[in-house]
KELO-141595 format. One record per residue (C-alpha): residue in three letters; x, y, z. Coordinates in nm, 3 decimals, padded with zeros to 5 digits. Example, Ala and Ser with C-alpha at 12.3 -4.5 7.8 and 13.67 -1.06 7.14 Angstrom:
# residues 2
ATOM   r       u       v       w
ATOM ALA  01.230 -00.450  00.780
ATOM SER  01.367 -00.106  00.714
//
This chain:
# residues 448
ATOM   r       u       v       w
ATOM UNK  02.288  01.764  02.323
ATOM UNK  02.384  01.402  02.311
ATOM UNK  02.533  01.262  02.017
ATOM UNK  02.409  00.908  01.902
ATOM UNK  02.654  00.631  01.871
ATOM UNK  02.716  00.553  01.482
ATOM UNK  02.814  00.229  01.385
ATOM UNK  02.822  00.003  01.123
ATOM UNK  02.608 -00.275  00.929
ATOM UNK  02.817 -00.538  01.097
ATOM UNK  02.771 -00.407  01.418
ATOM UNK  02.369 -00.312  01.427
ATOM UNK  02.303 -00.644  01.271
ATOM UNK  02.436 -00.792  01.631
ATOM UNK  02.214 -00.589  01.822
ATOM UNK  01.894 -00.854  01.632
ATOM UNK  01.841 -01.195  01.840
ATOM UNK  01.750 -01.492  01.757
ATOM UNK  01.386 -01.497  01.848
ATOM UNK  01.323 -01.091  01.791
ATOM UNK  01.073 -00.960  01.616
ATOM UNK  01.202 -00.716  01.364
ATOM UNK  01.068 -00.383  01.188
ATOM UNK  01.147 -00.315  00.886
ATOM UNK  01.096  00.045  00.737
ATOM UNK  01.038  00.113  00.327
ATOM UNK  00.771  00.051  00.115
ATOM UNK  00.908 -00.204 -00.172
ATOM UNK  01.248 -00.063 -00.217
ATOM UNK  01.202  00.287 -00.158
ATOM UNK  01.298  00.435  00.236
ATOM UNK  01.429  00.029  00.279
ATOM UNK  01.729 -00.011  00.480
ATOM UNK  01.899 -00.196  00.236
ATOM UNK  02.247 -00.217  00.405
ATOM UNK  02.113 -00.332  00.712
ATOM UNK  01.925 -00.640  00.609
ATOM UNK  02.222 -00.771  00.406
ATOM UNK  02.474 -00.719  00.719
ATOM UNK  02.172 -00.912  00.904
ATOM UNK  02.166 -01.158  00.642
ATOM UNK  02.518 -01.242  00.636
ATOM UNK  02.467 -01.348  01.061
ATOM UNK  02.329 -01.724  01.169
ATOM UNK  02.021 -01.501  01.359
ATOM UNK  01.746 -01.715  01.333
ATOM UNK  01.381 -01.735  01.447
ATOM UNK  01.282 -01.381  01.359
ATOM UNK  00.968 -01.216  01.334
ATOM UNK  00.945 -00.976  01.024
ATOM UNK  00.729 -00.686  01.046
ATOM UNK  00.712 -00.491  00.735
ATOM UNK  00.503 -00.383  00.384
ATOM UNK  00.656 -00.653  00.240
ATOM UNK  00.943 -00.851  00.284
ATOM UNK  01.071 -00.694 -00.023
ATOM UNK  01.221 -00.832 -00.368
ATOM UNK  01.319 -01.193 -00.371
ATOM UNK  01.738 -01.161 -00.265
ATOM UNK  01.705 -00.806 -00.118
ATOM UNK  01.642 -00.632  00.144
ATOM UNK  01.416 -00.889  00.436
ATOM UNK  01.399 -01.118  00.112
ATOM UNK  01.742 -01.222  00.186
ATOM UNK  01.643 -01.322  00.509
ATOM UNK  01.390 -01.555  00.363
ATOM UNK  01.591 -01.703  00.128
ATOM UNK  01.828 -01.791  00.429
ATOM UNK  01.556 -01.927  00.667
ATOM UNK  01.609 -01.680  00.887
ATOM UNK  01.233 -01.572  00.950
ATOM UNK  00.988 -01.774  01.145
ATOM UNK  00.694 -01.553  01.086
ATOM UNK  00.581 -01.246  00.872
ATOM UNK  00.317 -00.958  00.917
ATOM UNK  00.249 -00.720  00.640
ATOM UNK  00.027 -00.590  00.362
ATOM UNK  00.158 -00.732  00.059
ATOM UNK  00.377 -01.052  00.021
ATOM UNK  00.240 -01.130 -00.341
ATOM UNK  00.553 -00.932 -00.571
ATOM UNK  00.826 -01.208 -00.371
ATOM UNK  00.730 -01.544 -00.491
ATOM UNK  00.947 -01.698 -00.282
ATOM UNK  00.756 -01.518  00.032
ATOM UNK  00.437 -01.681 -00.082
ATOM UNK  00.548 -02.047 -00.190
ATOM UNK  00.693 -02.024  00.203
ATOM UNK  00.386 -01.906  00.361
ATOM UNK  00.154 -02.161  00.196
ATOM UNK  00.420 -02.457  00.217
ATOM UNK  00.382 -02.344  00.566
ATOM UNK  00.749 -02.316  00.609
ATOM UNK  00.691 -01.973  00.768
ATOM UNK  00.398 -01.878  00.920
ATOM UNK  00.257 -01.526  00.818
ATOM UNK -00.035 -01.237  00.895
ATOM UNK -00.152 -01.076  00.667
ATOM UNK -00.296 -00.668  00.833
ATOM UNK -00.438 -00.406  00.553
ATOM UNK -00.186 -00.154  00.480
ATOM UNK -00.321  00.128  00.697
ATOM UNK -00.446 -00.103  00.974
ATOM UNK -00.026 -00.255  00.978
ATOM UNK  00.084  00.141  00.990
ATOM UNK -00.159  00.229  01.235
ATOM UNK -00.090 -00.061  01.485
ATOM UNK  00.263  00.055  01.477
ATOM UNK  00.196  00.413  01.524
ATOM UNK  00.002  00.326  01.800
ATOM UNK  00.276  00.064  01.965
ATOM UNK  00.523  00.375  01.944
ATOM UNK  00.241  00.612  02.156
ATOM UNK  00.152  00.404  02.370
ATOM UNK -00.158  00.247  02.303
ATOM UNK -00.252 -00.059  02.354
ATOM UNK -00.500 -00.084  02.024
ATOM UNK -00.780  00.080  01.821
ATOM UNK -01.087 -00.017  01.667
ATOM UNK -01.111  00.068  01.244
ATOM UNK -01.390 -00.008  01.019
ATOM UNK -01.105 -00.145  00.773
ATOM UNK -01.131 -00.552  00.655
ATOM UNK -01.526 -00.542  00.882
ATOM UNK -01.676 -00.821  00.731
ATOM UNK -01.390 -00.966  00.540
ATOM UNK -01.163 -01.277  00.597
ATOM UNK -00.937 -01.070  00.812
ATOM UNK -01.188 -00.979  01.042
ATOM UNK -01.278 -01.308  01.128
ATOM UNK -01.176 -01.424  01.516
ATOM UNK -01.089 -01.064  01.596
ATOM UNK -01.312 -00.884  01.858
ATOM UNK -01.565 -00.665  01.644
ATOM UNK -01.783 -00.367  01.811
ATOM UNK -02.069 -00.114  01.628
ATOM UNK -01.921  00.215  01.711
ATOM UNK -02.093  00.542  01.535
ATOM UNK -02.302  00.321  01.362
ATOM UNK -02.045  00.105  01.219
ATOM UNK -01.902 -00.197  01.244
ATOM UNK -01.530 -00.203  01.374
ATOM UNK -01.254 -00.449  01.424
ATOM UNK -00.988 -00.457  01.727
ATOM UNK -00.688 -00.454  01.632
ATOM UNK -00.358 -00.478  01.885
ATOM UNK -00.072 -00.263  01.863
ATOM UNK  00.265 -00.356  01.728
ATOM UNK  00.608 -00.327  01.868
ATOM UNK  00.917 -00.443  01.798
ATOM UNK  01.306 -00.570  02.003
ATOM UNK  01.449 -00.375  01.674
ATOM UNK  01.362 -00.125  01.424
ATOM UNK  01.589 -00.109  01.086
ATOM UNK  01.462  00.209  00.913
ATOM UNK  01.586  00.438  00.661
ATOM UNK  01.597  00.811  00.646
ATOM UNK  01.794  01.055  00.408
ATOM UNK  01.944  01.257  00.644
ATOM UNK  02.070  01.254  01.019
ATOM UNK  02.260  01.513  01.261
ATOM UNK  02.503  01.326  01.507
ATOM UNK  02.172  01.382  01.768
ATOM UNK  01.979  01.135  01.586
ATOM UNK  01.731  01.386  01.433
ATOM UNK  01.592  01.255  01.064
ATOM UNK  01.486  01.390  00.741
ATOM UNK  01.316  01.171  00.508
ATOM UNK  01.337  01.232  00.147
ATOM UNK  01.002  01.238 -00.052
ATOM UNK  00.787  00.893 -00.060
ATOM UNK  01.044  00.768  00.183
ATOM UNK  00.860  00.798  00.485
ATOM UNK  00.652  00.543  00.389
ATOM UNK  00.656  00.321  00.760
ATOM UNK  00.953  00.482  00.809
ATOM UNK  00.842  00.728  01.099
ATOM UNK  00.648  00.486  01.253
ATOM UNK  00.864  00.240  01.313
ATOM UNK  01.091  00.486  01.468
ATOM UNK  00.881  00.469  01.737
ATOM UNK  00.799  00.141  01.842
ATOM UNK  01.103 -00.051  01.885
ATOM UNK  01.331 -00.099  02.213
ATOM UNK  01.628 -00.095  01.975
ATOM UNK  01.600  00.193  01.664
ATOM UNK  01.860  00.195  01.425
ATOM UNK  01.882  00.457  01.146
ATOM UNK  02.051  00.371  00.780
ATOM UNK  02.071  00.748  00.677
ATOM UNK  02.249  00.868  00.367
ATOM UNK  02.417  01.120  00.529
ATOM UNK  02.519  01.225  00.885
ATOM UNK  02.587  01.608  00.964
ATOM UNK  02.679  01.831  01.239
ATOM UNK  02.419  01.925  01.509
ATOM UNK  02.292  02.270  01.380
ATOM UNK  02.296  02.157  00.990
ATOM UNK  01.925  02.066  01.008
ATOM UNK  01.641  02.307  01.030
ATOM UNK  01.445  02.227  01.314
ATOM UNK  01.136  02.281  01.148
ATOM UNK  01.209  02.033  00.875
ATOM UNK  01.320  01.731  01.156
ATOM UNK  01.073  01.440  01.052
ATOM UNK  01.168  01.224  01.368
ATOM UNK  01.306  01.355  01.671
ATOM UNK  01.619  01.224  01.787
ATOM UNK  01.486  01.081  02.087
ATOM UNK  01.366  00.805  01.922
ATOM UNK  01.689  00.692  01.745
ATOM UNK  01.967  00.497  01.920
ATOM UNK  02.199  00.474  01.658
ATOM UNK  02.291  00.554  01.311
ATOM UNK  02.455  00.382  01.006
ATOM UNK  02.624  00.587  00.719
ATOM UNK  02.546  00.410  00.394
ATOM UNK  02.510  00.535  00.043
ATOM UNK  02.261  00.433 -00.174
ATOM UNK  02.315  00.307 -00.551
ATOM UNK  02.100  00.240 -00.802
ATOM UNK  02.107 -00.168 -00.780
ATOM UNK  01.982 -00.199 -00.418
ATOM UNK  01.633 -00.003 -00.527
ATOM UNK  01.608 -00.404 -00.736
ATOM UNK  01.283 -00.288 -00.965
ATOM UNK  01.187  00.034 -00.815
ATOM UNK  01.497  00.182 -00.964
ATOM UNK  01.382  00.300 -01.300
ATOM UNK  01.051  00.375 -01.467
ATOM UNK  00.852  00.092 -01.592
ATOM UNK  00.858  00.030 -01.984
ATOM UNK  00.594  00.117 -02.210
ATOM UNK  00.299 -00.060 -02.231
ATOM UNK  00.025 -00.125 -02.533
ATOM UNK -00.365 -00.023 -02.448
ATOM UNK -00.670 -00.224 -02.603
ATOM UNK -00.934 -00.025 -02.694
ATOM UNK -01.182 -00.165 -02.431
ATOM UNK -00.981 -00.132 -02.151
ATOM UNK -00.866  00.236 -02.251
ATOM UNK -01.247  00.324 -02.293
ATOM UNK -01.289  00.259 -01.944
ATOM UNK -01.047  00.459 -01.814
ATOM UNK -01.176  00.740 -02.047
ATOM UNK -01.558  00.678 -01.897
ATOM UNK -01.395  00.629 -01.512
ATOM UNK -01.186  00.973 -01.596
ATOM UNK -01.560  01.116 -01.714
ATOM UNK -01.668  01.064 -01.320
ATOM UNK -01.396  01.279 -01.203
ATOM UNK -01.457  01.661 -01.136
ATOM UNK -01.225  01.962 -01.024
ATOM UNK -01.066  01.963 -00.713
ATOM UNK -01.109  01.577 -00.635
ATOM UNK -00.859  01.413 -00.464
ATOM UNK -00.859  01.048 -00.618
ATOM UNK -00.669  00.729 -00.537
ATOM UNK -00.603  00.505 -00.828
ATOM UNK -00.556  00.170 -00.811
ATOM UNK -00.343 -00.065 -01.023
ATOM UNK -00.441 -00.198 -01.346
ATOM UNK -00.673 -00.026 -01.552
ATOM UNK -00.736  00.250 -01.327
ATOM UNK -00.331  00.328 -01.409
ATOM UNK -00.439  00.449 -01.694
ATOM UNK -00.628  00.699 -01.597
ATOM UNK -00.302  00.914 -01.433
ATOM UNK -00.204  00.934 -01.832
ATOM UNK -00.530  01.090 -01.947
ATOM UNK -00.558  01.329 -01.704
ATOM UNK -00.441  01.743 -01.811
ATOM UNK -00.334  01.988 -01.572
ATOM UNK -00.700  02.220 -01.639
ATOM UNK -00.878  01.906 -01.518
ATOM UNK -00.767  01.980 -01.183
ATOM UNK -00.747  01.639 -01.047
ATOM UNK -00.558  01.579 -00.712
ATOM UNK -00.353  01.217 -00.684
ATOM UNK -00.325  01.071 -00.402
ATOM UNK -00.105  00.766 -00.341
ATOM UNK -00.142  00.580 -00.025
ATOM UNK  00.275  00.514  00.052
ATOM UNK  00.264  00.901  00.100
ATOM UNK  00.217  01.169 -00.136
ATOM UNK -00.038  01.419 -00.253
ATOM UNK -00.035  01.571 -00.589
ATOM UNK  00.119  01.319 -00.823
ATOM UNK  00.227  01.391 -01.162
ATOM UNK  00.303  01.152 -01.449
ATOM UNK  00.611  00.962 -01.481
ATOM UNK  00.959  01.141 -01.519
ATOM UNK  01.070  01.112 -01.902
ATOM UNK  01.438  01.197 -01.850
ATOM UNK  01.496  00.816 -01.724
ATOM UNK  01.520  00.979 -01.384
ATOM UNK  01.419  00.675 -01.134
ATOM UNK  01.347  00.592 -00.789
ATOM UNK  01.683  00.804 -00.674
ATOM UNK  01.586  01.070 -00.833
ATOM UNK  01.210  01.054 -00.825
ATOM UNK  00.943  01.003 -00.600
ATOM UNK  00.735  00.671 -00.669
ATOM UNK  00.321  00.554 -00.634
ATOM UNK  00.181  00.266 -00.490
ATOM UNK  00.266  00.033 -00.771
ATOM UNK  00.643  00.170 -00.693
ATOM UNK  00.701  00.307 -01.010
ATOM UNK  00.845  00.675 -01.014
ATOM UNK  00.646  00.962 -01.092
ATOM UNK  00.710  01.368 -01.103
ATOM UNK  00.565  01.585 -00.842
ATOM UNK  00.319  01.867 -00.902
ATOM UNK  00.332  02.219 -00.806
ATOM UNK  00.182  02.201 -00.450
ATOM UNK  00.260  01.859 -00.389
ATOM UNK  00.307  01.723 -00.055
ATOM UNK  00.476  01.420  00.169
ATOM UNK  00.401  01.226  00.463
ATOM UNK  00.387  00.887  00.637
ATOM UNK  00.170  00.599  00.591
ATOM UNK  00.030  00.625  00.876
ATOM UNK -00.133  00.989  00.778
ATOM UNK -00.159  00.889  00.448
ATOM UNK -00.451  00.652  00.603
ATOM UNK -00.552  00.861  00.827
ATOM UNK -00.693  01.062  00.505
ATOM UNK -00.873  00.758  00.410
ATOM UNK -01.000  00.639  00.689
ATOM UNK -01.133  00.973  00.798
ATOM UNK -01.317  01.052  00.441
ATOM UNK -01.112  01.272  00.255
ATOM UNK -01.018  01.105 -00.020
ATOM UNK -01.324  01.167 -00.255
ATOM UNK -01.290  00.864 -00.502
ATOM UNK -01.075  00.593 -00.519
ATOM UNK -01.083  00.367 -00.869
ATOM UNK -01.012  00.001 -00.862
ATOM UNK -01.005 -00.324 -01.021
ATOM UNK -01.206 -00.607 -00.911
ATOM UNK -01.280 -00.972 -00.999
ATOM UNK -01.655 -00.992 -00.821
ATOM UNK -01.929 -00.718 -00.740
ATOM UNK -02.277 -00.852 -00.599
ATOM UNK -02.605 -00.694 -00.592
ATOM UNK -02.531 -00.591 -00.265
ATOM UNK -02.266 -00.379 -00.371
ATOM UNK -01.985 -00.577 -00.198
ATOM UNK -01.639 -00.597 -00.351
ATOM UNK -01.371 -00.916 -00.392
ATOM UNK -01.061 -00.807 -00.518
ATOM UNK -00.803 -00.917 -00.348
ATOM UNK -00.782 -01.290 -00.275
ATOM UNK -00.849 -01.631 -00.543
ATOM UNK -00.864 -01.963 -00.375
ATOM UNK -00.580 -02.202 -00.480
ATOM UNK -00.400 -01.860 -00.671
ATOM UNK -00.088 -01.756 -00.541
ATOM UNK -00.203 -01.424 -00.399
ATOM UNK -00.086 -01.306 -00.048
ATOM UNK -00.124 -00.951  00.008
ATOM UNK -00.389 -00.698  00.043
ATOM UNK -00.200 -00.381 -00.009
ATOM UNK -00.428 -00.074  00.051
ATOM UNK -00.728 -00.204 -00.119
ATOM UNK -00.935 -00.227  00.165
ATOM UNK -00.888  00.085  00.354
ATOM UNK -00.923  00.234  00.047
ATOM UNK -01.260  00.071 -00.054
ATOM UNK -01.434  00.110  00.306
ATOM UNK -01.277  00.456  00.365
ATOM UNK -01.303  00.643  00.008
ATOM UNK -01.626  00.859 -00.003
ATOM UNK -01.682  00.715 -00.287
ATOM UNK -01.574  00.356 -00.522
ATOM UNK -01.601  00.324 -00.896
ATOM UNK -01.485 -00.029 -00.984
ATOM UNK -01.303 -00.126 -01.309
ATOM UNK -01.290 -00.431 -01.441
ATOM UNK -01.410 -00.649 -01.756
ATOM UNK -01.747 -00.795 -01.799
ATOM UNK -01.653 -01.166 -01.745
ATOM UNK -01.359 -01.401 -01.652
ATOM UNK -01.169 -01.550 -01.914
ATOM UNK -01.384 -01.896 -01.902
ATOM UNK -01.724 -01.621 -01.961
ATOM UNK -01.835 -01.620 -01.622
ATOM UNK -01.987 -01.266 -01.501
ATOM UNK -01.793 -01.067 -01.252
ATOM UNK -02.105 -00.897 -01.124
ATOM UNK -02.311 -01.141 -00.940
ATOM UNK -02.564 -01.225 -00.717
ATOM UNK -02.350 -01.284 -00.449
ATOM UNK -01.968 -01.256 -00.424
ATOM UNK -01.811 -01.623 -00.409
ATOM UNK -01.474 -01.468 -00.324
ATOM UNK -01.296 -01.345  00.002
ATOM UNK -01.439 -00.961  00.086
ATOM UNK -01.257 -00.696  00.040
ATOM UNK -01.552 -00.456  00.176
ATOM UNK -01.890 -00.490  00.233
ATOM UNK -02.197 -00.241  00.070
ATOM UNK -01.879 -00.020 -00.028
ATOM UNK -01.943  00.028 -00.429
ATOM UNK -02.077  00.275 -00.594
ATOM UNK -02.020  00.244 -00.980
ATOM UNK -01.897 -00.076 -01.194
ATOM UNK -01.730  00.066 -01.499
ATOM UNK -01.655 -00.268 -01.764
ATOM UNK -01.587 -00.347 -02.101
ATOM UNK -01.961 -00.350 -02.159
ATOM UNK -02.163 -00.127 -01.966
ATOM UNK -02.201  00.103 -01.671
ATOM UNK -02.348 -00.010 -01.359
ATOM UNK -02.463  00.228 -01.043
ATOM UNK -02.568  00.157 -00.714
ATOM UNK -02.920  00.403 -00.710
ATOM UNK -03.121  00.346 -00.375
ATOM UNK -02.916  00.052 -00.293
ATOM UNK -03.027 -00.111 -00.651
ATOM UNK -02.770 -00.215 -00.870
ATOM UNK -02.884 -00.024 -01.209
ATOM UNK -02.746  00.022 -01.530
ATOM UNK -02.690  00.302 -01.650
ATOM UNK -02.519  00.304 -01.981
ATOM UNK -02.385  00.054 -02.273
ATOM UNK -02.043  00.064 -02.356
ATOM UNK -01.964  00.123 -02.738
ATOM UNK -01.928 -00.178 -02.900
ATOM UNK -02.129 -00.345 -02.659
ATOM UNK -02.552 -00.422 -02.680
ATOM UNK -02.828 -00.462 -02.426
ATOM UNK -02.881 -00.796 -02.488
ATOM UNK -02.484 -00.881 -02.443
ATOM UNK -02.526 -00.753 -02.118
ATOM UNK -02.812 -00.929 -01.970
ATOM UNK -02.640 -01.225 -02.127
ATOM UNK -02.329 -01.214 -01.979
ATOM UNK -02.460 -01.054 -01.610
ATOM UNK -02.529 -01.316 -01.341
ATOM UNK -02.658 -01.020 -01.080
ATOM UNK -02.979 -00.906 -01.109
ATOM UNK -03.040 -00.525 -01.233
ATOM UNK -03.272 -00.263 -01.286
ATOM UNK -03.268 -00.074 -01.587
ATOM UNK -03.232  00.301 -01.636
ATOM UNK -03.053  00.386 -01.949
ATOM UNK -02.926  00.728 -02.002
//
């Protein structure tokens, strides 16, 4: 079989023009071909078009070609955890798109078959939506969205045989795969290269026909920048622990669950192996268990959404972003949990977007709330000036429309019953008066 070319940094940062647009594989640090986007960063290439998650950590990874003015334009999920990403998109220095999480994987996924686009009920009715071609399929509305390809794909894979066949090691398949497919140019950072015959076959992640050539680099602990160790302790209030208790209360055995960040964290900690609770995070893994407590970190460890390591249950499982979505979207992931900062009697969500706040990324938060069977939103009661988060109508960008189910806050229980917003139960600590008080939406009552 033919052997692919290896070569160095140096030399696959050449093969990038001024004026390409560029795919970048990892999600934060993890699967991100590190080596790469420094030899790219050390070149005068200008003019680029970054295609990734994120453009990762402020001085790594595509963040170093930021900081150097190399990139013209962005597209990704989540530019919010690099400052510097979001002073320059609304300075207007670069220009940027922002796609939901599984609608970027997707798109690229479907530039690597083929396909020209696909319609997905993700971001209907939301800012994202708006100027894109929209269409009622199945009953539901659905948004166009076009494919993606790319002049060059940097990705990163754990393994490689000199035929250009890849393993990826746990969570970092990420966009990985994907982008493996959908570039003229593929170049593959692996961690090791080994003879033809050394990989199982049935274990090959990405096909060597898709790879045109590799780049030996070791990985060390300082380019994984934050994901590289478990995240420090952290002290609970009451209130916000309570809801996580009443949220973990909704849960039964076998669900799968996605949990958001913030308080619904906190729910990972409370749950016990006889509850019988599958996690799901959306960068690629089923079945995850709480965080390693040897110090073990993103080398050693797999790592969630919020890119903070974790151990893996018996029975876990792997996979690519763009299946990890494809559970979403296609209903079976039975709850996801989230934060929010408005619910309206209409049972639409904002979470994701302040006016005038320095927020640029949606993440996974709207696949998730438009394609979990079913949302439970937590949050507190009221902002920190005393304004209600559950209104009449939402004020703030969409994140999905009609989507919620349950509002779990500081003070009470709400649940969507026939379309009514109705509460349910008062939190301890909290009264029935406190709540009317302090809720602008309209409710009916039906205590339990």
């Amino acid at each position: 079989m033919k052997h692919i070319p290896q070569i160095s940094p140096q030399e696959a940062a050449k093969l990038v023009k001024d004026g390409d647009i560029l795919l970048q594989g990892g999600f934060g640090m993890t699967g991100n071909p590190v080596h790469l986007m420094k030899a790219l960063a050390e070149t005068t290439t200008k003019d680029l078009t970054f295609i990734g998650n994120n453009v990762g950590e402020p001085g790594i990874g595509g963040g170093l070609l930021l900081r150097n003015g190399q990139i013209k334009k962005m597209i990704g999920s989540f530019f919010t955890s690099n400052p510097e990403a979001v002073q320059a998109a609304q300075s207007g220095a670069v220009a940027y798109e922002l796609l939901p999480q599984g609608t970027l994987a997707e798109a690229i996924r479907a530039g690597g078959a083929g396909i020209g686009g696909f319609y997905t009920p993700t971001s209907a009715g939301t800012p994202l939506a708006e100027e894109r071609e929209t269409k009622i399929l199945n009953g539901v509305e659905q948004v166009f969205i076009p494919c993606i390809r790319g002049n060059v794909a940097f990705i990163r894979a754990w393994k490689a045989d000199k035929c250009g066949n890849l393993q990826y090691r746990m969570t970092e398949q990420n966009f990985n795969k994907a982008m493996a497919t959908a570039a003229d140019i593929v170049v593959a950072e692996v961690e090791e290269i080994v003879e033809v015959g050394q990989l199982d076959p049935n274990q090959i992640h990405t096909p060597g026909c898709f790879v045109d050539y590799l780049v030996e680099a070791k990985l060390a602990l300082e380019d994984l920048g934050s994901s590289a160790s478990v995240a420090s302790s952290r002290k609970v209030s009451d209130s916000r622990m309570n809801m996580a208790k009443r949220a973990l209360s909704e849960l039964k055995k076998g669900d799968i669950v996605n949990l958001g960040i913030g308080i619904p964290t906190l729910i990972a900690d409370l749950i016990q192996p006889e509850d019988d609770i599958n996690l799901h995070t959306e960068n690629g893994m089923l079945g995850v268990g709480p965080v390693p407590t040897d110090g073990g970190g993103a080398l050693d460890y797999p790592v969630n959404a919020g890119k903070i390591p974790v151990t893996a249950l018996k029975g876990s499982s792997y996979f690519d972003s763009t299946e990890s979505f494809g559970m979403i979207r296609g209903k079976h992931i039975d709850i996801a949990i989230m934060g929010g900062l408005e619910v309206d009697e209409k049972a639409n969500l904002a979470n994701w977007a302040v006016p005038g706040k320095p927020l640029l990324g949606v993440g996974g938060a709207m696949d998730l709330a438009s394609g979990a069977k079913r949302l439970i939103i937590t949050m507190t009661h009221t902002n920190s000036d005393g304004s209600s988060k559950i209104v009449k109508n939402c004020s703030l960008p969409l994140t999905a429309v009609g989507a919620v189910g349950m509002i779990i806050t500081d003070l009470a229980v709400f649940e969507f019953i026939e379309n009514q917003l109705t509460l349910i139960e008062v939190m301890p600590g909290s009264t029935l008066e406190e709540v009317r008080t302090k809720t602008d939406a309209n409710f009916k009552l039906d205590l339990r």
